[in-house]
C-alpha positions in Angstrom: -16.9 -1.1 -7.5 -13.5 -2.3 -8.2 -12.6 -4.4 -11.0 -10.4 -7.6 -11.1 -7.0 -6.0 -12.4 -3.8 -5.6 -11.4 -3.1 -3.0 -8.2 0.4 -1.5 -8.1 1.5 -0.7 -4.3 3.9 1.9 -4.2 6.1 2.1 -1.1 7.7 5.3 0.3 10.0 3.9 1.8 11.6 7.3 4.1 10.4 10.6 3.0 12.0 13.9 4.3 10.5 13.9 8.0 9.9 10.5 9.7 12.7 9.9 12.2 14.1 7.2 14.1 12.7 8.6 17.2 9.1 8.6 15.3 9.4 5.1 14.6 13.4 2.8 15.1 12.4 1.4 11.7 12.6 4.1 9.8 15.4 3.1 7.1 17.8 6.5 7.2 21.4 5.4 5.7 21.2 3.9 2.1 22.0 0.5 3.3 19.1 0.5 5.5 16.6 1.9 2.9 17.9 -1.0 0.4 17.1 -3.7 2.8 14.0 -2.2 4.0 12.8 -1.7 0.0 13.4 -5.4 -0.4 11.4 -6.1 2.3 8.5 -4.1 0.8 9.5 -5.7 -2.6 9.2 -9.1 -1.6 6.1 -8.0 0.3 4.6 -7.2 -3.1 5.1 -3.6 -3.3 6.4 -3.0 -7.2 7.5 1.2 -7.0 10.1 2.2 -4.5 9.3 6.3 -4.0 12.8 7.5 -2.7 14.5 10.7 -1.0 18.1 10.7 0.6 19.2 11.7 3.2 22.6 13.2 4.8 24.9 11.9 7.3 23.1 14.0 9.6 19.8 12.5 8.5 18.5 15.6 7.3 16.4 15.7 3.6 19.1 16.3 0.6 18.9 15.9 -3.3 22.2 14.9 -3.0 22.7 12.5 -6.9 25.1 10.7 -5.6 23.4 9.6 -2.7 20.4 8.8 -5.3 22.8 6.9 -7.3 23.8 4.4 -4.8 20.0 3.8 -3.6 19.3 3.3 -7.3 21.4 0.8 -7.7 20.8 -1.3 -4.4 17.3 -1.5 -5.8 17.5 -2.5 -8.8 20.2 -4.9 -7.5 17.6 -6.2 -4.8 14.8 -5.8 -6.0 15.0 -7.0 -10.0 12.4 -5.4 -12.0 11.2 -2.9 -9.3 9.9 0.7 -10.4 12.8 3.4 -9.0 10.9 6.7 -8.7 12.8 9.3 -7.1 11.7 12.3 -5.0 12.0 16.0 -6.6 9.6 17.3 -3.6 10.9 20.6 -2.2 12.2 19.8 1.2 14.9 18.1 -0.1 16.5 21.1 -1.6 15.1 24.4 -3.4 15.4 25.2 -7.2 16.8 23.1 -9.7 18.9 20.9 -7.2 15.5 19.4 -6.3 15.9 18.2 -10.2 19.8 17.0 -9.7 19.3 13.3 -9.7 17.1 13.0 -12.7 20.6 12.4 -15.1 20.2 9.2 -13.6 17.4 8.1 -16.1 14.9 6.4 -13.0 11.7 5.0 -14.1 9.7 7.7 -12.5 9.7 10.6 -10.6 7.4 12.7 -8.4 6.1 16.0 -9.7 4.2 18.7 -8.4 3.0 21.0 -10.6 1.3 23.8 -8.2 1.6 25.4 -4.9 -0.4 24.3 -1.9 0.1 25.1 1.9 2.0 22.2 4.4 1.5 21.7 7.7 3.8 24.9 8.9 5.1 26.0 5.4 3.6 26.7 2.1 5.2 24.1 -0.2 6.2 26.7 -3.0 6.3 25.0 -6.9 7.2 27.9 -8.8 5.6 27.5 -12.4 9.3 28.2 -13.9 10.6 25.3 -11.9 7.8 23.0 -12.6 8.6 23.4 -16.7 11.9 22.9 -16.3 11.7 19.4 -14.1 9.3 18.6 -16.6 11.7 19.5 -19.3 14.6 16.9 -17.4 12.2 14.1 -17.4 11.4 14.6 -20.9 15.0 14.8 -21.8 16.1 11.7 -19.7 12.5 9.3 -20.7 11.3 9.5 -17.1 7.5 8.7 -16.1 6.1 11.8 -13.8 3.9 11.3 -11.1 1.7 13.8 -10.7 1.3 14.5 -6.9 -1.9 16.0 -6.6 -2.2 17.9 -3.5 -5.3 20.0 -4.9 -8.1 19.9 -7.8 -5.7 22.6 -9.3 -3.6 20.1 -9.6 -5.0 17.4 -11.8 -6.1 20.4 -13.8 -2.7 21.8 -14.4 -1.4 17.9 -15.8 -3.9 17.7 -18.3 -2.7 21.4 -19.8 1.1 20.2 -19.8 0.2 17.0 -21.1 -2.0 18.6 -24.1 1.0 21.3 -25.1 3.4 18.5 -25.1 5.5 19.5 -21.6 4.4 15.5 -20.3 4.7 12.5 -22.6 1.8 10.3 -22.8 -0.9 9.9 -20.7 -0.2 11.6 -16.6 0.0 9.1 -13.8 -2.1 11.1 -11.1 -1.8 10.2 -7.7 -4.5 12.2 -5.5 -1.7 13.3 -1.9 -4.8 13.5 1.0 -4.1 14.3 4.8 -1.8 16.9 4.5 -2.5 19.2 7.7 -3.9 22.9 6.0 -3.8 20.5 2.3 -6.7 18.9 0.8 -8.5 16.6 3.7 -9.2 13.0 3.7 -13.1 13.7 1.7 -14.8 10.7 0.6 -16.8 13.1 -1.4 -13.7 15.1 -3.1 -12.2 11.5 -3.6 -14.8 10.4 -6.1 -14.7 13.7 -7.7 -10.8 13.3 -8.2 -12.0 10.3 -10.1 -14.2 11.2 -12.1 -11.9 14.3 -13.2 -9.3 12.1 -13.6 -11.2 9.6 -16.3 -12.9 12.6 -17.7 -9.7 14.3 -18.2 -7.6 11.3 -19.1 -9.6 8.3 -20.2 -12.0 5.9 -18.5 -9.0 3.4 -18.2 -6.4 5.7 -16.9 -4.2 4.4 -14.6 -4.4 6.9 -10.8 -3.3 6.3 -7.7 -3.9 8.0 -3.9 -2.2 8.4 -0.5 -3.2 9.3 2.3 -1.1 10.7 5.4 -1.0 9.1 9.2 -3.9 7.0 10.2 -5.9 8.0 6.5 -3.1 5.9 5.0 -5.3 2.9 5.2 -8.7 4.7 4.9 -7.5 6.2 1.3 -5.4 2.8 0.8 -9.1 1.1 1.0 -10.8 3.7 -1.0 -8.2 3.7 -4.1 -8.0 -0.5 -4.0 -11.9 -0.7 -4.0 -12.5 1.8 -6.6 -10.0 0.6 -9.4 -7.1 2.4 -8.7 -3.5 2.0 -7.3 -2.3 2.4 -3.8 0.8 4.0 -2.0 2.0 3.0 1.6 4.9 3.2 3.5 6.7 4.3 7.0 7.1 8.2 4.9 3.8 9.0 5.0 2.4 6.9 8.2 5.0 5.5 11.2 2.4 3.2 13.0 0.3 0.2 11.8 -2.2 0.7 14.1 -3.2 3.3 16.9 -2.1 1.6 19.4 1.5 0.1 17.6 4.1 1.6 15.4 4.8 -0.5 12.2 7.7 -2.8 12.7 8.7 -2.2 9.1 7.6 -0.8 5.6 7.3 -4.4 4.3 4.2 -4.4 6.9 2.2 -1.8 6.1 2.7 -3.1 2.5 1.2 -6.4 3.5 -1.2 -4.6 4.6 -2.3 -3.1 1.6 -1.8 -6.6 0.2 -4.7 -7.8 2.1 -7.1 -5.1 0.9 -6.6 -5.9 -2.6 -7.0 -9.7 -1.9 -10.8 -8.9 -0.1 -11.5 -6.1 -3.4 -10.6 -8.9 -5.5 -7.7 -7.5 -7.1 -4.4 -9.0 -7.6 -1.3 -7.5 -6.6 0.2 -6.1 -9.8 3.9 -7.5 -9.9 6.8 -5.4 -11.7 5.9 -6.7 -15.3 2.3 -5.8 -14.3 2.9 -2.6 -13.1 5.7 -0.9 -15.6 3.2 -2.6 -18.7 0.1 -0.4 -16.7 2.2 2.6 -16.5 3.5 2.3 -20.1 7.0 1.7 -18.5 10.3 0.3 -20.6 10.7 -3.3 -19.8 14.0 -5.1 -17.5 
């Protein structure tokens, strides 16, 4: 059963893999992924996830690239969340950590190791303390991608010895090819874990990859928790159609929390839910 507050829709707005040949919407350039985030903004999506990416449109960690994105949004798209990518394809060691100086709202965190679809995605437990040590240093909000039950786990130990402030936002990653499957039953247990761990009113969230985006999109909205969408983790709204634009698979999202009976959290909603510093 859901209940009747607030649901914050995350948008990931690029990613490191989704190409123009996947899907012509796909927002590459900074300009692009600025317009296409104020899309999704005035869609009702209130966090922006972001990565870069290089003239060549290849993944980078480059700050100065973050920088400009950054500011587009929060020029855009007043009050929005920024959460910037430290996921490993965009780099390896402590440059995946090189744009937190710039103080964002939030940033992506994995704090264990878990196979991808033709790599392992390595998160080296000397390189998750010290991006937890930056966003400590620089008052940034972790997410805690959850790949595995490990995982959630692993947050609850670095929140209790003091290496996360506050309470972990946990968002539950599901759909990963050779990663943890798209489970209805696994999905309830994250849950409960998560309230066990964390409180019955913590805030959680959960994605789900390619055509699970929805499925888990309906899951989280229904059960009380928070949703991501966006053309980085699913290119097509349909099976039959690619998505014309991120602000459509938000809208999408939208409606689900309109038949759950939730409204869609705006920014003020959202960074108050999160424990966020106010615009």
């Amino acid at each position: 059963m859901s209940d009747n507050k607030p649901c914050i829709i995350c948008v990931a707005i690029t990613g490191s893999l989704p190409t123009k040949e996947n899907n012509p919407a796909v927002p590459v350039t900074v300009a692009e992924q600025v317009e296409s985030t104020q899309e999704a903004f005035e869609a009702g999506a209130s966090i922006a996830h972001c990565h870069v990416r290089d003239d060549d449109g290849k993944p980078t960690s480059d700050p100065d690239r973050f920088a400009a994105l950054k500011d587009g949004i929060e020029t855009h798209c007043p009050g929005m969340i920024v959460q910037l990518s430290t996921g490993g394809r965009s780099g390896s060691g402590r440059e995946r950590g090189g744009m937190l100086p710039l103080r964002p709202d939030m940033a992506s965190l994995s704090v264990g190791s878990n196979n991808f679809p033709t790599r392992v995605y390595e998160n080296a437990p000397d390189l998750v303390d010290w991006l937890a040590a930056e966003m400590l240093q620089y008052d940034i909000k972790p997410e805690i991608e959850a790949f595995d039950l490990s995982h959630i786990f692993q947050a609850k130990k670095m929140a209790d010895d003091g290496r996360l402030a506050g309470t972990p936002y946990v968002q539950f990653v599901m759909g990963v090819k050779n990663a943890m499957p798209v489970d209805r039953e696994v999905f309830d247990f994250y849950v409960r874990t998560v309230k066990r761990l964390f409180g019955e009113d913590v805030p959680w969230c959960a994605a789900g990859i390619g055509p699970n985006q929805i499925v888990v999109n309906d899951w989280a909205i229904s059960s009380g928790g928070h949703a991501r969408t966006g053309l980085e983790d699913n290119v097509r709204i349909d099976r039959d159609r690619l998505a014309p634009s991120n602000a459509a698979l938000v809208r999408r999202a939208a409606e689900l929390c309109e038949r759950h009976g939730r409204p869609v959290a705006t920014p003020a909603q959202a960074r108050a839910l999160l424990g966020l510093r106010a615009t």
